[in-house]
C-alpha positions in Angstrom: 49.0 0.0 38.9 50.8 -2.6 36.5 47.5 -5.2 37.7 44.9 -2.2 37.1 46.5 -1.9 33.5 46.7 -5.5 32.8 42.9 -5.7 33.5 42.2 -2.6 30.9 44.4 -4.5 28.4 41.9 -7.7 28.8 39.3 -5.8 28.8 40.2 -4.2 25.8 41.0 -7.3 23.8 37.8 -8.9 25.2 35.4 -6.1 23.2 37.3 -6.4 20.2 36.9 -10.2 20.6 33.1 -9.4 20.9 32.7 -7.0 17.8 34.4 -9.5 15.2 32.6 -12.5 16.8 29.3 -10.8 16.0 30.0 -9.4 12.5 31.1 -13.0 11.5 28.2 -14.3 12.9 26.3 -11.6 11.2 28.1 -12.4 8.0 26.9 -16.4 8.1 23.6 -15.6 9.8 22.5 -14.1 6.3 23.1 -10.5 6.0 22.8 -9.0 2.5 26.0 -7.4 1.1 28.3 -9.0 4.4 30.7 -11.5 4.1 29.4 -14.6 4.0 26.0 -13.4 3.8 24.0 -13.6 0.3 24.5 -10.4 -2.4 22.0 -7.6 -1.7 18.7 -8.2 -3.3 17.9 -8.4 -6.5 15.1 -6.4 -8.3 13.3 -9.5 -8.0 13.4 -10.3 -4.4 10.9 -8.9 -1.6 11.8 -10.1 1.9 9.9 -7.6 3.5 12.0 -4.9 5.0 9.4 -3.6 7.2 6.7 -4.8 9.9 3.0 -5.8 9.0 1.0 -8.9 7.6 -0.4 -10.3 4.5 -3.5 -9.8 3.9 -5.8 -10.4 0.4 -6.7 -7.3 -2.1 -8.1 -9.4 -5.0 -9.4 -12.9 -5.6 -11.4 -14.7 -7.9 -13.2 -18.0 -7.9 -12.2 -20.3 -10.7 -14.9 -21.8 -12.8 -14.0 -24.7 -14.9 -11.9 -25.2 -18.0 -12.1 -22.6 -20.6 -13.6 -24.1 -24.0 -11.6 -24.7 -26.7 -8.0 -24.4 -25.1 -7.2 -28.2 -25.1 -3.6 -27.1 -25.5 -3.7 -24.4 -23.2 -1.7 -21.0 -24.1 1.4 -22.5 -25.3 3.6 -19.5 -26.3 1.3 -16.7 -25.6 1.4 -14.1 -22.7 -1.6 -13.6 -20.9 -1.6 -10.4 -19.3 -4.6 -10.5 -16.5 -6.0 -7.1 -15.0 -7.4 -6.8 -11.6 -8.4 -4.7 -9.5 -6.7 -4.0 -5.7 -9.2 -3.2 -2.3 -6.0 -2.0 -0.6 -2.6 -1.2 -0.6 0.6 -2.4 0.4 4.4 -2.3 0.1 4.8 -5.9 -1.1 2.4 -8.2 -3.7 2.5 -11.5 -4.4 0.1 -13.6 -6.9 -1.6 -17.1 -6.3 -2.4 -19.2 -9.6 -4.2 -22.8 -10.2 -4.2 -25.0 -12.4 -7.2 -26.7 -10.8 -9.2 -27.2 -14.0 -6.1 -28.7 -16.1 -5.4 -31.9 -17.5 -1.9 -31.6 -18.1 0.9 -29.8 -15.6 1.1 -26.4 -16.4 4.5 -25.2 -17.5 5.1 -21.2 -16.6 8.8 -20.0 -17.1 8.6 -15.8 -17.0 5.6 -14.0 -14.7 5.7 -10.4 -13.9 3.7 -8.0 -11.6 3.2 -4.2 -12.3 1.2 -1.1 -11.9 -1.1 -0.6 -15.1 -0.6 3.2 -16.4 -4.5 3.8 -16.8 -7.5 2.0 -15.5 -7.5 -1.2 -17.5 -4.5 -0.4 -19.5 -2.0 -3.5 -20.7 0.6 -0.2 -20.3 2.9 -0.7 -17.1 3.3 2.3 -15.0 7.2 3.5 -15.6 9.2 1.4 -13.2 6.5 -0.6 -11.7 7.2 -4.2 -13.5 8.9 -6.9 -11.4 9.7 -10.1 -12.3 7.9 -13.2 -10.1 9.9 -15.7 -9.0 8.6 -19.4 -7.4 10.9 -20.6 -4.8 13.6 -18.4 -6.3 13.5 -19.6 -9.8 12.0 -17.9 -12.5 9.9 -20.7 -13.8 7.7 -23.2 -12.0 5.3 -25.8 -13.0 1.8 -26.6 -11.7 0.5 -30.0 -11.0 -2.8 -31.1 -12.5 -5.0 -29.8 -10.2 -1.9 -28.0 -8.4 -2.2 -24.1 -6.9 0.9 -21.8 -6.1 1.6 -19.2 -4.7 4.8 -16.8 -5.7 7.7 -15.9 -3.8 6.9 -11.7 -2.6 8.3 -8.9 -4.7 8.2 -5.2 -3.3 6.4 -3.0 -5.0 4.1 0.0 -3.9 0.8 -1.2 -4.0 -1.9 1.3 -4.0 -5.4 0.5 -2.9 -8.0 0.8 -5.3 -5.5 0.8 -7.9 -5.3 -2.0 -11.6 -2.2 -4.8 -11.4 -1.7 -6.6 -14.8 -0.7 -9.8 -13.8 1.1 -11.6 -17.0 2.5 -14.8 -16.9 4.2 -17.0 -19.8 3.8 -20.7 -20.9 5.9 -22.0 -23.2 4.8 -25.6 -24.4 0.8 -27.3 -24.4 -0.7 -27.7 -21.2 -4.3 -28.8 -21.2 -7.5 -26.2 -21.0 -6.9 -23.3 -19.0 -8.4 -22.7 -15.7 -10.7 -19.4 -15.8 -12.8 -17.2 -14.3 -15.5 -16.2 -17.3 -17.5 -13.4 -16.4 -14.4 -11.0 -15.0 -16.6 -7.6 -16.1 -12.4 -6.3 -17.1 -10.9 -6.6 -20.5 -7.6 -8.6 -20.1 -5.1 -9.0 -22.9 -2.6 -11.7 -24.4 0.1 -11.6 -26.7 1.3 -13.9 -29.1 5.0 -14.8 -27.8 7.3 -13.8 -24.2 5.9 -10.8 -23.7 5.6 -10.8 -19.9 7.9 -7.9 -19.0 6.4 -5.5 -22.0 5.9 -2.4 -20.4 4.9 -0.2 -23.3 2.1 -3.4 -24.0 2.2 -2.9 -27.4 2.1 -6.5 -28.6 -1.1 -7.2 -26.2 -3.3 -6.4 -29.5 -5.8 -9.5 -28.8 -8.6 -8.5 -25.9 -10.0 -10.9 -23.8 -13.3 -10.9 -20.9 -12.0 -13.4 -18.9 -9.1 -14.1 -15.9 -6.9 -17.3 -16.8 -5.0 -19.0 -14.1 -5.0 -16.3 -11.7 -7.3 -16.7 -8.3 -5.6 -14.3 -5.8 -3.2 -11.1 -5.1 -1.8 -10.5 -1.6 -0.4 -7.4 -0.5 2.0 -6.6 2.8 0.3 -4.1 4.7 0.9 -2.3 8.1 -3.0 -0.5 7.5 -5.3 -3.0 6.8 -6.3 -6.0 9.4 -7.4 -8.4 7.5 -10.0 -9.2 4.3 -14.1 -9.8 4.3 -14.5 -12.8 1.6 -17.7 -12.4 -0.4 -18.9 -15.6 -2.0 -22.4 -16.0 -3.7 -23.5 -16.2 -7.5 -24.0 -13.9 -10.2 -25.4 -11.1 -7.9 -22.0 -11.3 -6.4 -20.1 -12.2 -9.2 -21.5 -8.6 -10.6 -22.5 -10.1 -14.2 -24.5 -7.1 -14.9 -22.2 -4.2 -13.7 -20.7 -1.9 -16.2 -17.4 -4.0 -17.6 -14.2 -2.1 -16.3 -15.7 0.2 -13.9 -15.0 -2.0 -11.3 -19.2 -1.5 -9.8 -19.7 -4.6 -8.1 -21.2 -4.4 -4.7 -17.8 -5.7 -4.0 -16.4 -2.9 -5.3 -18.5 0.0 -3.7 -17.7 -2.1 0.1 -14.4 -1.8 -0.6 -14.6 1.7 -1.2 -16.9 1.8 2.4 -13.8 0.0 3.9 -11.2 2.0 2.6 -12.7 5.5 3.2 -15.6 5.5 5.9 -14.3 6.6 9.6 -14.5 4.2 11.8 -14.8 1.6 9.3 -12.5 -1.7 9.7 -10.0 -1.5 7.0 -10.5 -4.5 5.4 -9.6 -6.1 1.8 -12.5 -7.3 0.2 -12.0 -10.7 -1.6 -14.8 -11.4 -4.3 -15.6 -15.2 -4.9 -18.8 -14.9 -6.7 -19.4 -17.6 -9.2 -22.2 -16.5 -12.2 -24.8 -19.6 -11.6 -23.4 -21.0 -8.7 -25.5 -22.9 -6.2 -25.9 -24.2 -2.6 -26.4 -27.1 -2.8 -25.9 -28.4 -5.8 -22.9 -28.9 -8.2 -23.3 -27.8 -11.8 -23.9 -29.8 -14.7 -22.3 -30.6 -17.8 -24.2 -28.9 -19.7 -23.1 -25.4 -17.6 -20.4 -26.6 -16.3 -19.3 -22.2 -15.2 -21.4 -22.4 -13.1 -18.5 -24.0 -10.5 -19.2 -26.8 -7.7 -21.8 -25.9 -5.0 -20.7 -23.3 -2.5 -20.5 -26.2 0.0 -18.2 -27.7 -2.0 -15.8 -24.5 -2.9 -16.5 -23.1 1.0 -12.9 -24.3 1.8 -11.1 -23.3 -1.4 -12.6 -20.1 -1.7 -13.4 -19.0 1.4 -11.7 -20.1 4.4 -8.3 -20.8 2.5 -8.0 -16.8 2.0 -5.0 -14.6 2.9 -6.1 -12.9 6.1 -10.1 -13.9 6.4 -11.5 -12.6 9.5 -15.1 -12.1 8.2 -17.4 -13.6 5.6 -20.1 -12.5 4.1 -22.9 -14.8 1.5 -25.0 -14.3 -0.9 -26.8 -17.7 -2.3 -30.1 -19.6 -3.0 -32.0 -18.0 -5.6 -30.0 -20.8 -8.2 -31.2 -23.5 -6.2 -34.7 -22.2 -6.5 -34.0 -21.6 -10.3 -31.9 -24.3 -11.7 -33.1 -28.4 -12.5 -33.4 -30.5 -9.9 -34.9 -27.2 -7.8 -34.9 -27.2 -4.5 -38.1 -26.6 -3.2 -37.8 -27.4 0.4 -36.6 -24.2 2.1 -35.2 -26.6 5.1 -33.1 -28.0 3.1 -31.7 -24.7 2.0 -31.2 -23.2 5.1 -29.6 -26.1 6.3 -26.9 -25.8 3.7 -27.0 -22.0 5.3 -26.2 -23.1 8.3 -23.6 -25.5 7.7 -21.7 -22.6 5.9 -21.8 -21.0 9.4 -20.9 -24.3 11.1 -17.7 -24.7 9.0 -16.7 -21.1 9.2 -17.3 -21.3 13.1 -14.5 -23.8 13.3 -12.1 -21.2 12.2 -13.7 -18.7 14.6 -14.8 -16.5 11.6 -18.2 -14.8 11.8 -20.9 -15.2 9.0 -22.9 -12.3 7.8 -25.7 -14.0 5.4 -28.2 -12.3 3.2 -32.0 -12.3 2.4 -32.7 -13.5 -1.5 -33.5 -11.1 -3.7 -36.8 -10.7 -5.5 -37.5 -11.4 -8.7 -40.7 -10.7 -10.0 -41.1 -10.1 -13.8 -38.2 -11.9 -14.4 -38.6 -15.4 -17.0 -38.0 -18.1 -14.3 -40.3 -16.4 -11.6 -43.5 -18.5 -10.0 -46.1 -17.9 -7.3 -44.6 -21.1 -6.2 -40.8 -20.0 -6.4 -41.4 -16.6 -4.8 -43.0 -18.5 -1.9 -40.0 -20.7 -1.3 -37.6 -17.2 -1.3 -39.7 -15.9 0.8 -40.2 -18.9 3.5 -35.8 -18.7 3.4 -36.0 -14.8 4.0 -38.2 -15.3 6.8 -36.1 -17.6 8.8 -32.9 -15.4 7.7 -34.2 -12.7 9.0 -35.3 -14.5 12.2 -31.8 -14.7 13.2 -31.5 -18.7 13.3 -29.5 -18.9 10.3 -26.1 -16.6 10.5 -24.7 -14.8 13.0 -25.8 -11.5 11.0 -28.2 -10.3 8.7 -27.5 -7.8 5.9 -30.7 -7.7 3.9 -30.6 -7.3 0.1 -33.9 -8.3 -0.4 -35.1 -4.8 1.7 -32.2 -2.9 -0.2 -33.5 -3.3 -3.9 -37.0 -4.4 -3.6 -39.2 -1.6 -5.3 -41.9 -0.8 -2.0 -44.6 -0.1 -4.3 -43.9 -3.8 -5.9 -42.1 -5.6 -3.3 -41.9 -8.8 -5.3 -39.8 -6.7 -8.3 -36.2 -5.0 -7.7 -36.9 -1.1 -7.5 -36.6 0.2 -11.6 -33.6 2.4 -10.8 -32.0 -0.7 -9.4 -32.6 -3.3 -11.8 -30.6 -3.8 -14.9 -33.3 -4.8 -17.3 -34.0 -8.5 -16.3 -35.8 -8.5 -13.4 -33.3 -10.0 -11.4 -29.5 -8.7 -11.5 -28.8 -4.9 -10.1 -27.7 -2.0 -12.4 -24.9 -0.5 -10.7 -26.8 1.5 -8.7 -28.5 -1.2 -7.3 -24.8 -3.0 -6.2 -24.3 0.4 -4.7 -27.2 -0.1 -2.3 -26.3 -3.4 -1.2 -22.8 -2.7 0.0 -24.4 0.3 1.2 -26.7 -2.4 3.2 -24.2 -3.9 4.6 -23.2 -3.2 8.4 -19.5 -2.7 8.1 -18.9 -2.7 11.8 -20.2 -5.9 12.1 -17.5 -7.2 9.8 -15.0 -6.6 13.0 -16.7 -8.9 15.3 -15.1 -12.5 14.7 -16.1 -14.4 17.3 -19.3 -16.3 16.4 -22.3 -16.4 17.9 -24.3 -19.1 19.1 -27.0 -20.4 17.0 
């Protein structure tokens, strides 16, 4: 008897032994609010509380340096909108500072819901402060990109994020995106965590800075990344109505049955080549696509499909490329690279032209020649063919009239409709290349 209760004694010590061992250790190990653990989170904080992944709802592809900004945006707020694919519980932002000649001083950025499509108004309770490896101010190299620590905020798809950051002192031209289609806003002064946005009185067509929002998701599995020119890029599409061809895919990917529910990442640079880098003299039109492939493609929060839309530039622009070998070979080394990450390439035909200023018996020829081979399925891995999509069938050479915008050559909105209505969203789920 005395042994039996000696043993229940032990034992007895022995689980209280247990219980404290493990809440110190839970204490020290890091748990918010215990002792020795850090304070429970701050507004600011987002160490994501539940399951999932990070995956991209908005990109765009930097240009060059905005004109006229040699000093940069030295005590202004720039309050970016965008535009999300899909939703999540957490966000966080990516900026660069890849055109700038100076570091890039940023000490206050904030995050929140805008209060009505394009508004600089923050939905009640939506703004959180950014933070860069826990501090509230950062600073980017010359050439330098970030990316901010998470915050948690409920993240709608198909939804507008103003994006504001701060910059106290000169810092070089600004890195931008020109032809953003949205009106952004900046304010003289710290105005980053203005809800009301009253003080954002000056417009603005462009992005500064900003080249990416990611979102924590359990729902979506990854992101398409679209890359091409202006067709892409969606110069012509009604500003702030968010009609891109983009767009209208993400809105296929979001609602469709069956339909992988990706974020769709737009990359599209207005004028952007192949092959060839652009000039001084039009310097937005951005490095080649071979050039940017890494940057604005394959570098992407959650990639697992791509999708291109290039080649009409390089028939267009001085020194033309004529030899439609050469273009597809850039084509294919797009798929080569992309391959390497085992993403699969869905390429398009070019589009047609005819009546527009630059076309040619002799241009037309060369598109078509690239088409043909496209669509011979020797090029990507899949086909989706814009060329078929907007062409008028009475005029096959010209963009169907209820398609084109007026110049012969970039879609009305009901034109960017049809191409992501082109576009075989299944196929977008089936990463593993094919062999060319």
């Amino acid at each position: 008897m005395t042994r039996r209760v000696g043993y229940t004694l032990l034992a007895g010590l022995a689980a209280v032994v247990v219980l404290i061992s493990a809440a110190i250790f839970a204490g020290f190990d890091g748990t918010p609010g215990l002792p020795g653990g850090p304070p429970r989170e701050p507004r600011t904080s987002a160490a994501p509380a539940v399951s999932g992944q990070w995956v991209g709802t908005w990109s765009a592809a930097v240009a060059s340096a905005e004109p006229g900004t040699k000093d940069g945006y030295a005590q202004m707020s720039i309050r970016n909108v965008v535009h999300t694919s899909v939703g999540g519980s957490s966000a966080r932002i990516r900026l660069s500072n890849l055109y700038g000649t100076r570091p890039l001083p940023l000490s206050h950025a904030s995050l929140a819901l805008s209060a009505g499509s394009g508004s600089p108004i923050a939905t009640a309770g939506s703004m959180r402060r950014l933070t860069f490896g826990g501090k509230p101010s950062v600073t980017l190299p010359i050439g330098g990109e970030l990316t901010s620590d998470p915050v948690r905020l409920a993240v709608p798809g198909n939804a507008d994020l103003l994006v504001t950051t701060y910059s106290p002192a000169p810092s070089g031209p600004a890195t931008y995106h020109p032809y953003a289609r949205q009106t952004s806003y900046l304010a003289r002064g710290d105005r980053t965590e203005d809800s009301a946005g009253t003080a954002y009185t000056e417009q603005s067509p462009y992005w500064r800075y900003l080249t990416g929002v990611d979102v924590l998701t359990t729902k979506a599995r990854g992101a398409v990344v679209a890359i091409g020119d202006s067709i892409t890029d969606g110069i012509t599409s009604t500003p702030g109505a968010n009609h891109r061809w983009t767009d209208f895919l993400a809105a296929r990917l979001r609602d469709e049955p069956g339909a992988p529910r990706y974020g769709v990442l737009n990359t599209g640079l207005s004028g952007n080549r192949l092959l060839t880098d652009s000039s001084r003299l039009a310097p937005t039109n951005g490095p080649s696509l071979l050039s940017r492939l890494d940057r604005d493609v394959l570098s992407r929060t959650g990639v697992q499909a791509v999708v291109v839309e290039i080649g009409v530039n390089d028939l267009f622009k001085a020194p033309r490329q004529l030899d439609p070998r050469k273009v597809v070979a850039g084509m294919r080394e797009v798929v080569r690279r992309a391959h390497e990450r085992g993403l699969r390439v869905t390429g398009s035909t070019l589009t047609p032209f005819g009546g527009h200023r630059g076309y040619s018996r002799r241009l037309n020829a060369v598109r078509e020649r690239v088409n043909h081979l496209i669509r011979s399925g020797a090029v990507y891995d899949d086909v989706v063919d814009f060329d078929r999509a907007l062409r008028d069938p009475a005029h096959p050479l010209r963009l169907l009239p209820a398609y084109d915008s007026g110049d012969h050559l970039h879609p009305s909105d009901a034109g960017y409709r049809a191409m992501a209505d082109a576009v075989d969203v299944d196929g977008l789920r089936q990463t593993a290349p094919a062999a060319l």
